[in-house]
mmCIF file of the C-alpha atoms, coordinates in Angstrom:
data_MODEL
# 
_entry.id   MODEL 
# 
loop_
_atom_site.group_PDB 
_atom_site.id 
_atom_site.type_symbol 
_atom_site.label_atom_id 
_atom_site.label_alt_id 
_atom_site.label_comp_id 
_atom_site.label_asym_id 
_atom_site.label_entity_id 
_atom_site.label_seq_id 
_atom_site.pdbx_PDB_ins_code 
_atom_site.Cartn_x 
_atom_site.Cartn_y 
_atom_site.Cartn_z 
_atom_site.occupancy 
_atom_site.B_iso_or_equiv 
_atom_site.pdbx_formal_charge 
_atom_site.auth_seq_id 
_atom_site.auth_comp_id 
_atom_site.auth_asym_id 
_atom_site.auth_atom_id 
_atom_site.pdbx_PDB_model_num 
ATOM 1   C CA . UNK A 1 1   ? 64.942 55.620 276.653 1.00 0.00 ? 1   UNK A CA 1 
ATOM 2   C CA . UNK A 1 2   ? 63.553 55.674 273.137 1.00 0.00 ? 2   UNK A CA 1 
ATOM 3   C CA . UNK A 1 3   ? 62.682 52.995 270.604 1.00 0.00 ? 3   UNK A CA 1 
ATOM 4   C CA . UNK A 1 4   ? 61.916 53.933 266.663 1.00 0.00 ? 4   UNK A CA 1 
ATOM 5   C CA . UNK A 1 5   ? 57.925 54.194 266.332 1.00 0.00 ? 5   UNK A CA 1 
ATOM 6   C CA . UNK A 1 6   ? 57.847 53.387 262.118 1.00 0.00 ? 6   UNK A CA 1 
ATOM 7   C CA . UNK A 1 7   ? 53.948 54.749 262.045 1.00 0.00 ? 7   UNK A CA 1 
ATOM 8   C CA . UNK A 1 8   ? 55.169 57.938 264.219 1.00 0.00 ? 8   UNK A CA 1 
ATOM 9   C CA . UNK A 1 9   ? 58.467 58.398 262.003 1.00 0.00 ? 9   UNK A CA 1 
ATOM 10  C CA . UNK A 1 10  ? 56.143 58.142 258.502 1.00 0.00 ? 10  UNK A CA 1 
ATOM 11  C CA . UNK A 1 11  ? 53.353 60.784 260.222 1.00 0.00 ? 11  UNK A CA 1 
ATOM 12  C CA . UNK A 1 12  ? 56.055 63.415 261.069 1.00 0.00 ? 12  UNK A CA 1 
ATOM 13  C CA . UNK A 1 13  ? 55.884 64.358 257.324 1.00 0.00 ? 13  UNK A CA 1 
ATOM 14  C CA . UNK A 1 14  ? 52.005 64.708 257.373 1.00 0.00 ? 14  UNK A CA 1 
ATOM 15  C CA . UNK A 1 15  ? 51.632 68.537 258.036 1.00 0.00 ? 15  UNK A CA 1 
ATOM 16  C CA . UNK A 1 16  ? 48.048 68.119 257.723 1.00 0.00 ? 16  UNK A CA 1 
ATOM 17  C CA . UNK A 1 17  ? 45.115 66.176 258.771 1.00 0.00 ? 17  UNK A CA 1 
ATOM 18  C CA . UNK A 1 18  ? 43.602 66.538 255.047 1.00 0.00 ? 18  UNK A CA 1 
ATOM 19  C CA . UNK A 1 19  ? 44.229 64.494 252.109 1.00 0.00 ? 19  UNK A CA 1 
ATOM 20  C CA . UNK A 1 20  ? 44.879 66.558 249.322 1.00 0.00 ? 20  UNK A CA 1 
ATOM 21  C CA . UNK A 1 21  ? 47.009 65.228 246.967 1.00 0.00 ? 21  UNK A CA 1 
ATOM 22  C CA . UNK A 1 22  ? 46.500 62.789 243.869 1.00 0.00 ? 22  UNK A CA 1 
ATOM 23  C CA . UNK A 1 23  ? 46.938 59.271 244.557 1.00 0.00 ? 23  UNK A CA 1 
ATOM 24  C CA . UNK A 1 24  ? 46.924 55.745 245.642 1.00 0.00 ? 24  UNK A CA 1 
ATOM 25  C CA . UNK A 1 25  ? 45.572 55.380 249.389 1.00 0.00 ? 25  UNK A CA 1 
ATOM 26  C CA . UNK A 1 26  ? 44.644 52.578 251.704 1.00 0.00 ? 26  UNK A CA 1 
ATOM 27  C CA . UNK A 1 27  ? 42.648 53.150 254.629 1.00 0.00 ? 27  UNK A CA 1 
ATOM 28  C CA . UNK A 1 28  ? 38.520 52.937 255.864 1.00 0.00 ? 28  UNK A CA 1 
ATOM 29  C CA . UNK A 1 29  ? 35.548 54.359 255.701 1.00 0.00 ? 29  UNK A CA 1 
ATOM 30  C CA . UNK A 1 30  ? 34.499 56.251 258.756 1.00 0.00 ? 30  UNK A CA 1 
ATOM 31  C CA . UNK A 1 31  ? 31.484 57.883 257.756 1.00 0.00 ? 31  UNK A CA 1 
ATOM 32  C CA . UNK A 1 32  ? 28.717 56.479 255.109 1.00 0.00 ? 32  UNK A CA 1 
ATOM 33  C CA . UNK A 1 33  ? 25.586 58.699 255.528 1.00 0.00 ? 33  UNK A CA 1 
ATOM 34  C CA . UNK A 1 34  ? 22.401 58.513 253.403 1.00 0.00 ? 34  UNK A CA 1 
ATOM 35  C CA . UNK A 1 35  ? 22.129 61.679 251.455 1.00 0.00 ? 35  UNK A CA 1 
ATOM 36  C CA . UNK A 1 36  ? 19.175 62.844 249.450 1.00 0.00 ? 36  UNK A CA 1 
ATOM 37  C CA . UNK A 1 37  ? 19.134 66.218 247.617 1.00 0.00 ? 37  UNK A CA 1 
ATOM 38  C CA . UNK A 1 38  ? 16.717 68.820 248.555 1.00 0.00 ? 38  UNK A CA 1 
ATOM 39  C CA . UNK A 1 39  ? 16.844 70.073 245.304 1.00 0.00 ? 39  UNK A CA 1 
ATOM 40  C CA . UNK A 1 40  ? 16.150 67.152 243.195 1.00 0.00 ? 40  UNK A CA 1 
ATOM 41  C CA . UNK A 1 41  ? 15.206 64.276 244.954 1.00 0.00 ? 41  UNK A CA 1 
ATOM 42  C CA . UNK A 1 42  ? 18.909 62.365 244.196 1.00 0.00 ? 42  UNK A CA 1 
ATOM 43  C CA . UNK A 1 43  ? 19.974 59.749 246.269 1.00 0.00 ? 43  UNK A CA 1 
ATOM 44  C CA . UNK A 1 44  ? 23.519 58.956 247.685 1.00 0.00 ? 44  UNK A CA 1 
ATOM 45  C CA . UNK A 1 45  ? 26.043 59.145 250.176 1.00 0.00 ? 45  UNK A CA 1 
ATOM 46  C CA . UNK A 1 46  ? 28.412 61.330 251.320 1.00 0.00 ? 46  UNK A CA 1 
ATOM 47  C CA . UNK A 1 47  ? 31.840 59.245 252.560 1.00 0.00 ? 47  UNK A CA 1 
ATOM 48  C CA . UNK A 1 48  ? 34.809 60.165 254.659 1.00 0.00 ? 48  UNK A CA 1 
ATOM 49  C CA . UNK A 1 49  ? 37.485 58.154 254.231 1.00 0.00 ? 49  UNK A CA 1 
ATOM 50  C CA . UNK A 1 50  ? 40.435 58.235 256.445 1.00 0.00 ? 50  UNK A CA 1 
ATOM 51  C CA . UNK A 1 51  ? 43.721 56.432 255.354 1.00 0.00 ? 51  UNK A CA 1 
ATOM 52  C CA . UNK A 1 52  ? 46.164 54.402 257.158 1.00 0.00 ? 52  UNK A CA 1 
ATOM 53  C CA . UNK A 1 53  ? 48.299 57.940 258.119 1.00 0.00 ? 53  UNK A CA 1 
ATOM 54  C CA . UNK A 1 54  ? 44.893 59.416 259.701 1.00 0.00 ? 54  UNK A CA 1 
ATOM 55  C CA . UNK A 1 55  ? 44.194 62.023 256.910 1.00 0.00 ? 55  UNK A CA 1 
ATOM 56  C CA . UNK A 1 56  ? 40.612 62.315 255.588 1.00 0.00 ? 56  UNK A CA 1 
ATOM 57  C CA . UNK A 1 57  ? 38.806 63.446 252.777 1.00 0.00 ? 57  UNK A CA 1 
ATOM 58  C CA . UNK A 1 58  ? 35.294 63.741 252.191 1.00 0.00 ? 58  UNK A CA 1 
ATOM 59  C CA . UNK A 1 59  ? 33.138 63.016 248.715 1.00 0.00 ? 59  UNK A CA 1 
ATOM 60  C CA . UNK A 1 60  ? 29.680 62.534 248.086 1.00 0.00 ? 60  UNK A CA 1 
ATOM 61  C CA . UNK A 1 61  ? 28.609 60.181 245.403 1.00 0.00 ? 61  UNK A CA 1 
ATOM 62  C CA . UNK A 1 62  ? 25.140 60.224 243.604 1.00 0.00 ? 62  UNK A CA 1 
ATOM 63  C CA . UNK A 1 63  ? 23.300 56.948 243.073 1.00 0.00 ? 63  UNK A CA 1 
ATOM 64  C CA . UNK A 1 64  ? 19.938 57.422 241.897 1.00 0.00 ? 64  UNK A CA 1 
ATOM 65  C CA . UNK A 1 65  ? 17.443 59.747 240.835 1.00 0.00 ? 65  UNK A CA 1 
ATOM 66  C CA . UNK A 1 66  ? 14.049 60.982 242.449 1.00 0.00 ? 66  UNK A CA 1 
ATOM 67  C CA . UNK A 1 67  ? 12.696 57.998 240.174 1.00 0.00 ? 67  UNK A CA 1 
ATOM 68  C CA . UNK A 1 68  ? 14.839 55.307 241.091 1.00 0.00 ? 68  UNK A CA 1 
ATOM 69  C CA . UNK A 1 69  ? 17.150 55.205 237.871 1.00 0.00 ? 69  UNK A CA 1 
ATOM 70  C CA . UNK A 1 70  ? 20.685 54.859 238.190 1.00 0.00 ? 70  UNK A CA 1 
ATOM 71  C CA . UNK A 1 71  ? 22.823 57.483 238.086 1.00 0.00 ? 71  UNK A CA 1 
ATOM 72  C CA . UNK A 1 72  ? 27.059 56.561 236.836 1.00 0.00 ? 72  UNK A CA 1 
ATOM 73  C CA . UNK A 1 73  ? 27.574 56.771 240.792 1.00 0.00 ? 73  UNK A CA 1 
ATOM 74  C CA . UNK A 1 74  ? 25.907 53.595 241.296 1.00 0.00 ? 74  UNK A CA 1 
ATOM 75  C CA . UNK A 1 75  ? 28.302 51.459 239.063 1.00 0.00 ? 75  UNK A CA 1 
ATOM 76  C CA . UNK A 1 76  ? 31.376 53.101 241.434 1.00 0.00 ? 76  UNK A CA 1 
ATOM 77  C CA . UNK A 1 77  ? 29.204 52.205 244.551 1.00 0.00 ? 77  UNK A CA 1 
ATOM 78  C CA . UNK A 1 78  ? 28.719 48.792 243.226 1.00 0.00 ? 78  UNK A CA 1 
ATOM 79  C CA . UNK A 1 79  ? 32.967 48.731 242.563 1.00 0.00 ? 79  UNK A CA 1 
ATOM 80  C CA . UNK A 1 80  ? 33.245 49.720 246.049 1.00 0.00 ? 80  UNK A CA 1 
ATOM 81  C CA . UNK A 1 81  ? 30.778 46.980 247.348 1.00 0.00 ? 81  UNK A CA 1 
ATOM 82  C CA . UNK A 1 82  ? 32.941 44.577 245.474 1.00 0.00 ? 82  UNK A CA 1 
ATOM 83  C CA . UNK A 1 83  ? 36.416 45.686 246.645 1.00 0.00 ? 83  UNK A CA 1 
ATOM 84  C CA . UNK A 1 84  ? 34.819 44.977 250.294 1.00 0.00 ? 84  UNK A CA 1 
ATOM 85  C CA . UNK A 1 85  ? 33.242 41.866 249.805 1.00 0.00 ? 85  UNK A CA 1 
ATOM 86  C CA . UNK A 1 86  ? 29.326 43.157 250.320 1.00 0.00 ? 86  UNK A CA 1 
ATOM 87  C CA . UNK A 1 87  ? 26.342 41.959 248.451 1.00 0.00 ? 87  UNK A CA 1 
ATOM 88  C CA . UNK A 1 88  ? 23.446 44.301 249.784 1.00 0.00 ? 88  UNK A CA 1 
ATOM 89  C CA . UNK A 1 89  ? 23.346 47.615 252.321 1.00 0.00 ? 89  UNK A CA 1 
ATOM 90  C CA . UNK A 1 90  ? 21.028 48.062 254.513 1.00 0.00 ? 90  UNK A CA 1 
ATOM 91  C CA . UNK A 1 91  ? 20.576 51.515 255.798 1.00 0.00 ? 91  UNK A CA 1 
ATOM 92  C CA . UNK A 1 92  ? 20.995 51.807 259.797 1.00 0.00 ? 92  UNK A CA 1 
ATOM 93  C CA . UNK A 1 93  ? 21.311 54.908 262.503 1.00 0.00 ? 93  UNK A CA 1 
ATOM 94  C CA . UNK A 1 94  ? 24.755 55.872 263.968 1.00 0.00 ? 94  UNK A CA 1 
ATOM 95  C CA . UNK A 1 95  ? 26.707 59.304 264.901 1.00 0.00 ? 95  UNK A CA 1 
ATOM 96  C CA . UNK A 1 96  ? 27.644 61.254 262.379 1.00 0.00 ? 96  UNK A CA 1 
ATOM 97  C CA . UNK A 1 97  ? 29.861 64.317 262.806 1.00 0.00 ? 97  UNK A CA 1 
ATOM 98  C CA . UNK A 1 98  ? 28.390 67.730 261.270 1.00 0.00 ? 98  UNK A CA 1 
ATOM 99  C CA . UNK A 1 99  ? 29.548 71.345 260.961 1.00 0.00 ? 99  UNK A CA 1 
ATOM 100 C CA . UNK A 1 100 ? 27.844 73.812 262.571 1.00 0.00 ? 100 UNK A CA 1 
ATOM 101 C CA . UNK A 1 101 ? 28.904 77.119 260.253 1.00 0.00 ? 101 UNK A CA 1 
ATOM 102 C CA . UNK A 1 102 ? 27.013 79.616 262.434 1.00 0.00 ? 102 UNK A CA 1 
ATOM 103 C CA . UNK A 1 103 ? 29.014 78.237 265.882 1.00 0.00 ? 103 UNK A CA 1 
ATOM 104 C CA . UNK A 1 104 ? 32.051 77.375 263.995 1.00 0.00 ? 104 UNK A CA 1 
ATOM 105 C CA . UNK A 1 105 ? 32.301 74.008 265.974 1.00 0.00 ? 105 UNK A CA 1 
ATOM 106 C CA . UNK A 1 106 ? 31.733 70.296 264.935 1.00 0.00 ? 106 UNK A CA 1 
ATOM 107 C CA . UNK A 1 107 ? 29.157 68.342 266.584 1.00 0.00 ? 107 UNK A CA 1 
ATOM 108 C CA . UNK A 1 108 ? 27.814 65.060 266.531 1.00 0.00 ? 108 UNK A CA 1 
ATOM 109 C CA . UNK A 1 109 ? 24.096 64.059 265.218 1.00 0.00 ? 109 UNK A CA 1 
ATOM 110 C CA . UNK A 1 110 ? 22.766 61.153 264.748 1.00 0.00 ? 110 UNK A CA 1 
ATOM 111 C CA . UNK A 1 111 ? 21.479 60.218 261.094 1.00 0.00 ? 111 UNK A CA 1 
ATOM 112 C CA . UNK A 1 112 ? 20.768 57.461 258.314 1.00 0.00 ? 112 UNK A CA 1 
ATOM 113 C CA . UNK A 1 113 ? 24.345 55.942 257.674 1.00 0.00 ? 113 UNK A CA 1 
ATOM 114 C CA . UNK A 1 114 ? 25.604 52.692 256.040 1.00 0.00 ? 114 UNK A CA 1 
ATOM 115 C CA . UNK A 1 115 ? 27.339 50.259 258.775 1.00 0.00 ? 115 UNK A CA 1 
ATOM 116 C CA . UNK A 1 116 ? 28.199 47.721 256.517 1.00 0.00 ? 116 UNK A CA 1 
ATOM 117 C CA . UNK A 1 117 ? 30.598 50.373 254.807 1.00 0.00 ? 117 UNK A CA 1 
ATOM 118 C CA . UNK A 1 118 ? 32.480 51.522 257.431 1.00 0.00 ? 118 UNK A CA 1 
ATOM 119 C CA . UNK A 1 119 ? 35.590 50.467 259.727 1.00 0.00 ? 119 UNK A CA 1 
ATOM 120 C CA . UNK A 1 120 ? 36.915 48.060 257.001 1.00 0.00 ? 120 UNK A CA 1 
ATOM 121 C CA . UNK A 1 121 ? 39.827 48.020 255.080 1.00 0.00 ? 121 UNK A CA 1 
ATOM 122 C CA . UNK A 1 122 ? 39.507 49.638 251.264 1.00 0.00 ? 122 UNK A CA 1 
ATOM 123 C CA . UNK A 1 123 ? 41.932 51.273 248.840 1.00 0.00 ? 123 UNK A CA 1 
ATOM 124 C CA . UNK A 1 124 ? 41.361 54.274 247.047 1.00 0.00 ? 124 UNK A CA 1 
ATOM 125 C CA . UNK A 1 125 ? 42.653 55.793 244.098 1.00 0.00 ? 125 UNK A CA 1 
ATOM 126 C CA . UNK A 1 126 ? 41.761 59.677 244.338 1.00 0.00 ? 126 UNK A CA 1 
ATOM 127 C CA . UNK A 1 127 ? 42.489 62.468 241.856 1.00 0.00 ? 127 UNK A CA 1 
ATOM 128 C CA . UNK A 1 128 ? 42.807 66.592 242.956 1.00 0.00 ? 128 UNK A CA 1 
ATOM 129 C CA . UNK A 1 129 ? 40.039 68.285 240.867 1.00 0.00 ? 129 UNK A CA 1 
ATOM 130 C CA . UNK A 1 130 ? 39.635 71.923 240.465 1.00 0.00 ? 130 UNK A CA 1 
ATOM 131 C CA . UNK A 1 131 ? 35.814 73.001 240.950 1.00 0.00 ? 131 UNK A CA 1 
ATOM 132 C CA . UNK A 1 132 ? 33.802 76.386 241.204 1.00 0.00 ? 132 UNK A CA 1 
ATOM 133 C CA . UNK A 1 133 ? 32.545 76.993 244.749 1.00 0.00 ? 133 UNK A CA 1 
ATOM 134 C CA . UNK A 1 134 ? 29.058 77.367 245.293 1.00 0.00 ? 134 UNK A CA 1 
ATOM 135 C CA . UNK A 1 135 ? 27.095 79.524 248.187 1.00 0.00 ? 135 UNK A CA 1 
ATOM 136 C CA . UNK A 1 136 ? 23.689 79.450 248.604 1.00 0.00 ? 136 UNK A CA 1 
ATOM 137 C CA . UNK A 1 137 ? 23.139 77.598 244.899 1.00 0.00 ? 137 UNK A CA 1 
ATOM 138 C CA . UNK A 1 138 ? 24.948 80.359 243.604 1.00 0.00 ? 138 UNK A CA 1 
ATOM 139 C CA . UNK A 1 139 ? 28.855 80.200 241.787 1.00 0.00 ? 139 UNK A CA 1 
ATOM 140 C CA . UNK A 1 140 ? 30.635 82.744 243.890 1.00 0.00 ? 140 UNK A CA 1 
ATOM 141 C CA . UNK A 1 141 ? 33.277 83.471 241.166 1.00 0.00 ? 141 UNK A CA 1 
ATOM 142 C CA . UNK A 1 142 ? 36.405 81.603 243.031 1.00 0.00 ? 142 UNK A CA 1 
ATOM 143 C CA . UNK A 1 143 ? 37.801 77.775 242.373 1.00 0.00 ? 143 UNK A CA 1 
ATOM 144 C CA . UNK A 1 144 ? 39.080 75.542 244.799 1.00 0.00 ? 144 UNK A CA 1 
ATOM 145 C CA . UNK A 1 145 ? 40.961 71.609 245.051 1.00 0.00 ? 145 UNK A CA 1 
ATOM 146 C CA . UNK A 1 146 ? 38.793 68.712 245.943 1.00 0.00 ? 146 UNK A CA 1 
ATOM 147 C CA . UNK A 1 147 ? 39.778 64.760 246.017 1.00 0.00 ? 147 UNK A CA 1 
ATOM 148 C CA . UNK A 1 148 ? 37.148 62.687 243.698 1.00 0.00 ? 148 UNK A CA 1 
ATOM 149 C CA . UNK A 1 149 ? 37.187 59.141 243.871 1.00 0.00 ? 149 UNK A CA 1 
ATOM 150 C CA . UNK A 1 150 ? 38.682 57.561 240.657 1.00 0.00 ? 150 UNK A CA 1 
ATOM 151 C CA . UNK A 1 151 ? 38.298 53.615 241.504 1.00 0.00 ? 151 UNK A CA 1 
ATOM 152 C CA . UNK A 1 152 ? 37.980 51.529 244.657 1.00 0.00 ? 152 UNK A CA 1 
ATOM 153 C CA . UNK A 1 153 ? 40.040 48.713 245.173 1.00 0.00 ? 153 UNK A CA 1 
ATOM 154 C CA . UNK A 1 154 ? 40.495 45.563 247.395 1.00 0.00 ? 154 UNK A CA 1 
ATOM 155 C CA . UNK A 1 155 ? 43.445 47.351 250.028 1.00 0.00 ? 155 UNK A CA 1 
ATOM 156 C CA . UNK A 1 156 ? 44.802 43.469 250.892 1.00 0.00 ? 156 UNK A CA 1 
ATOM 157 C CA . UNK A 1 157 ? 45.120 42.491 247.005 1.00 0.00 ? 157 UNK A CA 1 
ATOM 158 C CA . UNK A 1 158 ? 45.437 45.270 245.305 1.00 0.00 ? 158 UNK A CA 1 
ATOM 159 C CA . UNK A 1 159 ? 42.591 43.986 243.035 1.00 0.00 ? 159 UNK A CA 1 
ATOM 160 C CA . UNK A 1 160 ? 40.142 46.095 241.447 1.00 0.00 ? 160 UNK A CA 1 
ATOM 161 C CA . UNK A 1 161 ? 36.620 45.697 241.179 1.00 0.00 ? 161 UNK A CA 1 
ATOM 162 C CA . UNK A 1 162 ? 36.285 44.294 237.728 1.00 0.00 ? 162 UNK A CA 1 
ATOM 163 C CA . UNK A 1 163 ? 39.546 41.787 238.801 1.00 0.00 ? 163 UNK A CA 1 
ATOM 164 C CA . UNK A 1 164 ? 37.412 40.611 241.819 1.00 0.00 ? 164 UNK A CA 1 
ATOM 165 C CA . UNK A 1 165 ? 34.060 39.810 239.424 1.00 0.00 ? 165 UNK A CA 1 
ATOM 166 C CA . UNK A 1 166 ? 36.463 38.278 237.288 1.00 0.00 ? 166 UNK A CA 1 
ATOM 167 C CA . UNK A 1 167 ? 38.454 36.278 239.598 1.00 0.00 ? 167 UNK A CA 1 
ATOM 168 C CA . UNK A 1 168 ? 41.758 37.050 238.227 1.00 0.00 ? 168 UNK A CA 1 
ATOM 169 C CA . UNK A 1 169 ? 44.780 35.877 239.827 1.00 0.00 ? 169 UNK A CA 1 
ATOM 170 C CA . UNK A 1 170 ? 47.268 39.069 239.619 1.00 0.00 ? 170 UNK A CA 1 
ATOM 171 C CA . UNK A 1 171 ? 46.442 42.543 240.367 1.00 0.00 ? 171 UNK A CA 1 
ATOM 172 C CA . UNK A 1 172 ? 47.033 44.484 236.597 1.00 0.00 ? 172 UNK A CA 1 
ATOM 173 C CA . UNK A 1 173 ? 44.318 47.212 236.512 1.00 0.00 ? 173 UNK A CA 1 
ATOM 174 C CA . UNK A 1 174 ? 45.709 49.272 239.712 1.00 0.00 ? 174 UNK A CA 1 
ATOM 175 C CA . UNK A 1 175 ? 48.654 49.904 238.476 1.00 0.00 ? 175 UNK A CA 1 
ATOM 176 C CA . UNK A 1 176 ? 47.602 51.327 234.815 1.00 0.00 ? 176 UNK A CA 1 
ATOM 177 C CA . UNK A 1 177 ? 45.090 53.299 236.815 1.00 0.00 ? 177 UNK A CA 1 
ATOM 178 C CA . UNK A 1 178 ? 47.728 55.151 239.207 1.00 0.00 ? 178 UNK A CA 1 
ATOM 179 C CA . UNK A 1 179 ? 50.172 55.307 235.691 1.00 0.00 ? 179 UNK A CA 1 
ATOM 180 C CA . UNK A 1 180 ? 47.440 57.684 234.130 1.00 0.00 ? 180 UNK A CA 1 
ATOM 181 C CA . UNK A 1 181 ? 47.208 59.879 237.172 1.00 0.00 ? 181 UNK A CA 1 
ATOM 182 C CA . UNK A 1 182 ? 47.212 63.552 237.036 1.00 0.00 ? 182 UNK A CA 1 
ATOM 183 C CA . UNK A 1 183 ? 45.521 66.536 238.555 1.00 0.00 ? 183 UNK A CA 1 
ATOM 184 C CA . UNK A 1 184 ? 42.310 67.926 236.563 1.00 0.00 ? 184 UNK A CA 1 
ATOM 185 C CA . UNK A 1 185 ? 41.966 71.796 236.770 1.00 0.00 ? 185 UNK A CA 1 
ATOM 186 C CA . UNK A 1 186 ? 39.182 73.466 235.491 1.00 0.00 ? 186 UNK A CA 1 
ATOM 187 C CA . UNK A 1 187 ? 39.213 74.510 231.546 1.00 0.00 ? 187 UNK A CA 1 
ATOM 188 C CA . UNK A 1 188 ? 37.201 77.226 231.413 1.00 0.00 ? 188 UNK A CA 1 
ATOM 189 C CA . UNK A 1 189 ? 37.952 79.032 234.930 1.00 0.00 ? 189 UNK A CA 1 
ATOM 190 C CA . UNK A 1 190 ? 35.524 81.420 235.706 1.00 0.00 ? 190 UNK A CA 1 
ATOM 191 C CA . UNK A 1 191 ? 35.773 85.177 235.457 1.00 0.00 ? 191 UNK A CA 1 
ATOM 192 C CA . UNK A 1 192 ? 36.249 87.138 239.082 1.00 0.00 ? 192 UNK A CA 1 
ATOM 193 C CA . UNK A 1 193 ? 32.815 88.551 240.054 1.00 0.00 ? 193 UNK A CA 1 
ATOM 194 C CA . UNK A 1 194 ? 32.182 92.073 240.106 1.00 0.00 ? 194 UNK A CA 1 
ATOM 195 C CA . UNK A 1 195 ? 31.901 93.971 243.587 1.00 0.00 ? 195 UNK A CA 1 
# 
């Protein structure tokens, strides 16, 4: 009547649909959308990855400035070209899914994205970081947990970017990497604000 499902037997300990906890993932990229800050003119992209068990996360990472110079998240969107084999992006149109905080409801728009980026198989190492929410520009006084990329890396090999470029012939760098792993909370939390 019933055979073992191995993928269904690993997700029953997945209580959530989130990624939130420091660590090594495999998985892909299902969303790569253009992003450009209406504050400052900074280019990027905001990424949801979604591992092998089906849990996401979400991170934006900032590329370049309103003049064009490089900001430290183009070297880890160069690693993460390298880890999937891509020399150039070209920026396309496809659905992206948006929340709508007046309706409470997702919806899906279409928008600038990166195809080249998405649907293939990538490894991750992520790392919980405590940050200071922001409303409106604004601090509003509480902290929460966030997943920031720490390094890409090739999810068939195990190789990292740098072992790619360098054509090296055992995957080393990962596993240091994961070894220095720990959550980052905030050191200088912020003070409750006053009603």
């Amino acid at each position: 009547m019933y055979t073992i499902d191995a993928t269904a037997a690993r997700e029953a300990e997945n209580f959530s649909n989130f990624l939130s906890e420091t660590g090594k993932y495999k998985g892909k990229f299902i969303r790569a959308e253009k992003l450009v800050s209406s504050n400052k003119g900074t280019h990027g992209i905001g990424f949801t990855f979604e591992s092998d068990s089906k849990q996401t996360t979400r991170f934006d990472i900032w590329t370049m400035n309103a003049q064009g110079e490089h900001l430290m998240g183009f070297k880890t969107l160069s690693a993460i070209m390298a880890c999937l084999k891509l020399k150039t992006l070209a920026v396309g149109t496809g659905p992206v899914e948006r929340y709508d905080y007046d309706t409470k409801q997702r919806h899906t728009v279409q928008a600038e994205i990166f195809p080249d980026l998405l649907n293939k198989p990538v490894g991750l190492v992520l790392v919980n970081t405590e940050y200071e929410k922001m409303r409106d520009g604004h601090k509003t006084g509480e902290t929460g947990w966030r997943l920031e990329l720490v390094a890409p890396f090739e999810a068939a090999t195990e190789f990292t970017a740098a072992e790619i470029m360098d054509r090296a012939t055992q995957p080393k760098k990962l596993a240091a990497i994961v070894s220095m792993l720990a959550d980052r909370p905030l050191k200088n939390k912020p003070a409750p604000l006053q009603a």
